[in-house]
N, C-alpha and C positions, 0 to 999 in steps of 0.2 A: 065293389064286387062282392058278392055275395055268392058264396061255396055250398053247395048241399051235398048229400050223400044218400041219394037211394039206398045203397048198397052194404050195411052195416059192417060188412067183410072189406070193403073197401077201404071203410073209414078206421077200423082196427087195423087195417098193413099198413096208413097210411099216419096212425098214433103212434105204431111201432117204429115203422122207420124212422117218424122224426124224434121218438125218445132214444132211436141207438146212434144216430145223428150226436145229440145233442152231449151226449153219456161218451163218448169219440172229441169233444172239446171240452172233458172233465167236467162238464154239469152232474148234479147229483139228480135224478130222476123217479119221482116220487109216481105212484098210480092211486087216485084217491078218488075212485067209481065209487067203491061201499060205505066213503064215507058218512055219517049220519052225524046230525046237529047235536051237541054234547060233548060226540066221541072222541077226544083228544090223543086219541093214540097213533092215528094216522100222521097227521098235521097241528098237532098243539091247539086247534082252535075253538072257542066254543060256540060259535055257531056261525052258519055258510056263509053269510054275509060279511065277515072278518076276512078280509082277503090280502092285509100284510102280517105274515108271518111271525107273530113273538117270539117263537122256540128259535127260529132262525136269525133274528133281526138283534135281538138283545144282546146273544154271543162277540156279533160282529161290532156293534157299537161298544164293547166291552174290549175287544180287542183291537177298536183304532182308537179309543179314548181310556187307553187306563190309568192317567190321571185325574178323570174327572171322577164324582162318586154315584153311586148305584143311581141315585136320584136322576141324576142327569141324564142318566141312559132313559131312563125311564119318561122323563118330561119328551124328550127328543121325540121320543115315540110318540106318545102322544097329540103332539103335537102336527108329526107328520100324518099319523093316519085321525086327527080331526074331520069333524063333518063338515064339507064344504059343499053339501049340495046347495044352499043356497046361494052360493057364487055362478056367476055365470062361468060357463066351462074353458072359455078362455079363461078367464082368473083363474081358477083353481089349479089348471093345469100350470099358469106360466109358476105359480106359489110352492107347488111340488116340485115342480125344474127347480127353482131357485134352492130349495130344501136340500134336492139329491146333492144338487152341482155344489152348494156352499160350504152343506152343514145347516144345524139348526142351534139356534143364537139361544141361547138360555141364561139365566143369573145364577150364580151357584154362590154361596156363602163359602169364604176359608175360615182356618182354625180360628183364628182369631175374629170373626165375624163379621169380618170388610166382606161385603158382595162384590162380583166378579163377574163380567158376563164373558161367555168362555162360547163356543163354536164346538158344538159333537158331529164330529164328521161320520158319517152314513157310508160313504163309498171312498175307497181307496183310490183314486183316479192314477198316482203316480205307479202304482202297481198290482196295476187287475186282479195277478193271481191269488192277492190275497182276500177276495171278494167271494161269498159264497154264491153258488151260480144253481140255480134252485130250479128244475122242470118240475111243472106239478101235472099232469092229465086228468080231464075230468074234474078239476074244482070246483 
């Protein structure tokens, strides 16, 4: 189904309501109309087509994996916002499931410099609220 909006007023009560919705089950509620390609002060990103979060996503994987090291956090990332347009969208989608739901499988060196492959978990599944919950409008 496919929504339109004649009515610009319409579509603004109806941005509003669902951002004080969303802001009423603790999301944090970003408005990011003026954003412009560069501008990092909105949303940390450098340009539009960056559509997972760093300023957001790094904190969190920092705080469900604080044993592993910067690096990792960092690979995980990567990894999950990698370019899979040439996967068929089934693929890409079920590889991002697997991603959210698992973790992301990475090798990480210890002090001693035996490699390890370790699992950085993305989402806290056993308890939501420590998940940050991001409305963004107009991205």
């Amino acid at each position: 189904m496919n929504l339109t909006f004649e009515n610009k007023d319409a579509e603004a009560a109806l941005e509003k309501a669902t951002m004080q919705l969303f802001e009423l089950l603790s999301w944090e509620a970003i408005q990011a109309e003026n954003e412009a390609d560069g501008d990092t002060a909105i949303l940390g990103r450098e340009h539009q087509g960056e559509v997972v979060l760093k300023r957001y996503l790094i904190p969190q994987l920092q705080a469900f994996n604080p044993h592993l090291p910067s690096e990792a956090w960092q690979m995980a990332y990567e990894i999950l916002t990698r370019d899979r347009s040439v996967m068929s969208l089934n693929h890409a989608n079920q590889e991002v499931y697997r991603l959210l739901k698992n973790g992301v499988k990475i090798s990480v060196q210890d002090s001693g410099g035996e490699e390890t492959i370790e699992r950085v978990k993305l989402i806290d599944w056993d308890t939501p609220k420590n998940n940050c919950f991001l409305l963004v409008l107009q991205l």
